[in-house]
C-alpha positions as CSV (number, residue, x, y, z in Angstrom):
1,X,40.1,60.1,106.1
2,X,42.7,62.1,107.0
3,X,43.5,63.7,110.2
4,X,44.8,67.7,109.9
5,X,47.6,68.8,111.5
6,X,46.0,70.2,114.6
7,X,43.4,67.2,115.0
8,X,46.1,64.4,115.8
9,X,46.5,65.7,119.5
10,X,42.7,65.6,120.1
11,X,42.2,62.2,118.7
12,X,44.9,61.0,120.6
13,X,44.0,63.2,124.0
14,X,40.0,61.5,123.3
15,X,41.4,57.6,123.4
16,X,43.4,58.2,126.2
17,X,39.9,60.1,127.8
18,X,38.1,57.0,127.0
19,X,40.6,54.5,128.0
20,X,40.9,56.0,131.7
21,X,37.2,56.9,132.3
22,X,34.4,55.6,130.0
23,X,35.6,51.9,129.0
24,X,33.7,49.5,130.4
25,X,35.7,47.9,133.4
26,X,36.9,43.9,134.0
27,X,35.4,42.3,137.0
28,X,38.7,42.6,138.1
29,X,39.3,46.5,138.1
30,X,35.7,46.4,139.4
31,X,36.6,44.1,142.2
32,X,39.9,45.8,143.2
33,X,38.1,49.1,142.9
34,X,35.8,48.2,146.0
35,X,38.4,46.6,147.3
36,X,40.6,50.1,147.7
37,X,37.5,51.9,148.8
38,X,37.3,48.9,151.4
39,X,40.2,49.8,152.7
40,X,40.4,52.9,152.7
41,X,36.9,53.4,154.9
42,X,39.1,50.6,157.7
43,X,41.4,53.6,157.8
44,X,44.0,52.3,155.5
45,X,46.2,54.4,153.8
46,X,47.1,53.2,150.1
47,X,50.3,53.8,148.5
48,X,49.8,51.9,145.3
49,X,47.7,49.9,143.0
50,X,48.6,47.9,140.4
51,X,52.5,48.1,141.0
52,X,54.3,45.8,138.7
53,X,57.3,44.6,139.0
54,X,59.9,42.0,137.6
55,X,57.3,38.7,138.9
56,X,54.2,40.3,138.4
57,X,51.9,42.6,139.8
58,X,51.1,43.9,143.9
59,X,47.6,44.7,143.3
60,X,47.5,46.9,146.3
61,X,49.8,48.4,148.7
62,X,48.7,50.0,151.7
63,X,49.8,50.8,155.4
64,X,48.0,49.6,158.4
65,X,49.8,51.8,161.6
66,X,53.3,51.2,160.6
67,X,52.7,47.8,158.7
68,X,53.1,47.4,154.8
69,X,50.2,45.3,153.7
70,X,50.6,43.7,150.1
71,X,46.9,42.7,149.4
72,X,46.1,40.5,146.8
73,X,42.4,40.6,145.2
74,X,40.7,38.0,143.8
75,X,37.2,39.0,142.3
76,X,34.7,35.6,140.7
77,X,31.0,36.0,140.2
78,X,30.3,33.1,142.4
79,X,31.9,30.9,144.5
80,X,30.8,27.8,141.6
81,X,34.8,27.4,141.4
82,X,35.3,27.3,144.6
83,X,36.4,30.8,146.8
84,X,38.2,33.5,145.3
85,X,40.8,33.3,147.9
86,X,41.7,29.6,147.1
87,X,43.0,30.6,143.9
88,X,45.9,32.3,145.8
89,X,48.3,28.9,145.7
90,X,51.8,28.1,147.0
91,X,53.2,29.3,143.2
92,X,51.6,32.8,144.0
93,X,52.5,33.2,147.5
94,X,56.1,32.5,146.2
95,X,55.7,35.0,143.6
96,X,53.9,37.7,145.8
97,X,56.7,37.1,148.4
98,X,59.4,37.8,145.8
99,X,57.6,41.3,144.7
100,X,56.7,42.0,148.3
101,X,60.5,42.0,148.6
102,X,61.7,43.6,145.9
103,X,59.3,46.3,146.6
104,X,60.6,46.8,150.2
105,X,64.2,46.7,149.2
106,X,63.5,49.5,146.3
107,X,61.5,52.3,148.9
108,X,64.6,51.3,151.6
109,X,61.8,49.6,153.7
110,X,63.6,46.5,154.8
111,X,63.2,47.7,158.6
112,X,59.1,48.2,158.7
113,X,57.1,45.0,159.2
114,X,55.1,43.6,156.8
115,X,52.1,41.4,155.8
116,X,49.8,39.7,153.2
117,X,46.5,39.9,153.3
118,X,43.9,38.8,150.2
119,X,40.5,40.4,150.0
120,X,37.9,38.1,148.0
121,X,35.4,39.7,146.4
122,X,31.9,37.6,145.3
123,X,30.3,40.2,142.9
124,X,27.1,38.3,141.2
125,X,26.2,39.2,137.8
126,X,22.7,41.6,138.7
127,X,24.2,42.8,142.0
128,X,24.9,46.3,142.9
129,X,27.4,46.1,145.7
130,X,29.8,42.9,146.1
131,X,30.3,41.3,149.4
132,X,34.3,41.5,149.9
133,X,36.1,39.3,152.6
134,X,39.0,40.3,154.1
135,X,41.8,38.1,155.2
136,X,44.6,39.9,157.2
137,X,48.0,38.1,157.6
138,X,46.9,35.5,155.2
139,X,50.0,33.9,154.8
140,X,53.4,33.8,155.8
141,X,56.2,35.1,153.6
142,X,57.7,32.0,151.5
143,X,61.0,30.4,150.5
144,X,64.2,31.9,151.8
145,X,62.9,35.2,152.1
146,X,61.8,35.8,155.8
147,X,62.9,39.2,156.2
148,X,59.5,40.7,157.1
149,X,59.4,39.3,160.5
């Protein structure tokens, strides 16, 4: 069937409706969604989620008193792999330090300090409400690139 002149702008208005607010979400967007409402109830403010950048992504980016917090979230169903914040390795503090970095140097914020936390999240398959850990200053910027102290 085709679409009439005038209907091409609704068809394409309605995906973009359902993309953004009726899809079903990934345990991930779930996860980082409790996560930001985590935070934001510890009376963080958050600048950005989901920034991406040359290495990868910053899931969250938020300001604690006059401290940039990168937070990484890890979201499993159980902790049968072991816990969600063992996944974050020496290979992804590497990369997180490199987009922490790059992110600073692009918003001129090479003089604030700065930290990395990672928030687990253990959300079970029947459960309403996860249970979300919180690690601040979870690890110290790596390689070459100590500039946040």
């Amino acid at each position: 069937m085709r679409l009439l002149l005038w209907q091409r702008p609704l068809k394409r208005g309605w995906r973009r409706f359902w993309w953004l607010y009726l899809r079903p979400r990934t345990l991930g967007e779930r996860g980082e969604r409790a996560a930001v409402q985590y935070l934001k109830r510890r009376g963080y403010t958050i600048i950005a989620c989901g920034n991406r950048g040359l290495f990868g992504e910053l899931d969250i980016i938020a300001v604690d008193r006059r401290t940039v917090v990168f937070v990484e979230v890890k979201t499993r169903r159980s902790h049968e792999t072991g816990h969600p914040a063992d996944a974050v390795d020496d290979k992804k503090q590497r990369r997180l330090t490199r987009l922490g970095l790059a992110y600073l140097k692009r918003h001129g914020l090479l003089e604030h300090s700065a930290r990395f936390d990672i928030i687990a999240v253990t959300w079970p398959e029947n459960a309403k409400k996860p249970v979300i850990e919180h690690f601040e200053n979870a690890f110290e910027p790596q390689e070459k690139w100590n500039l946040f102290m």
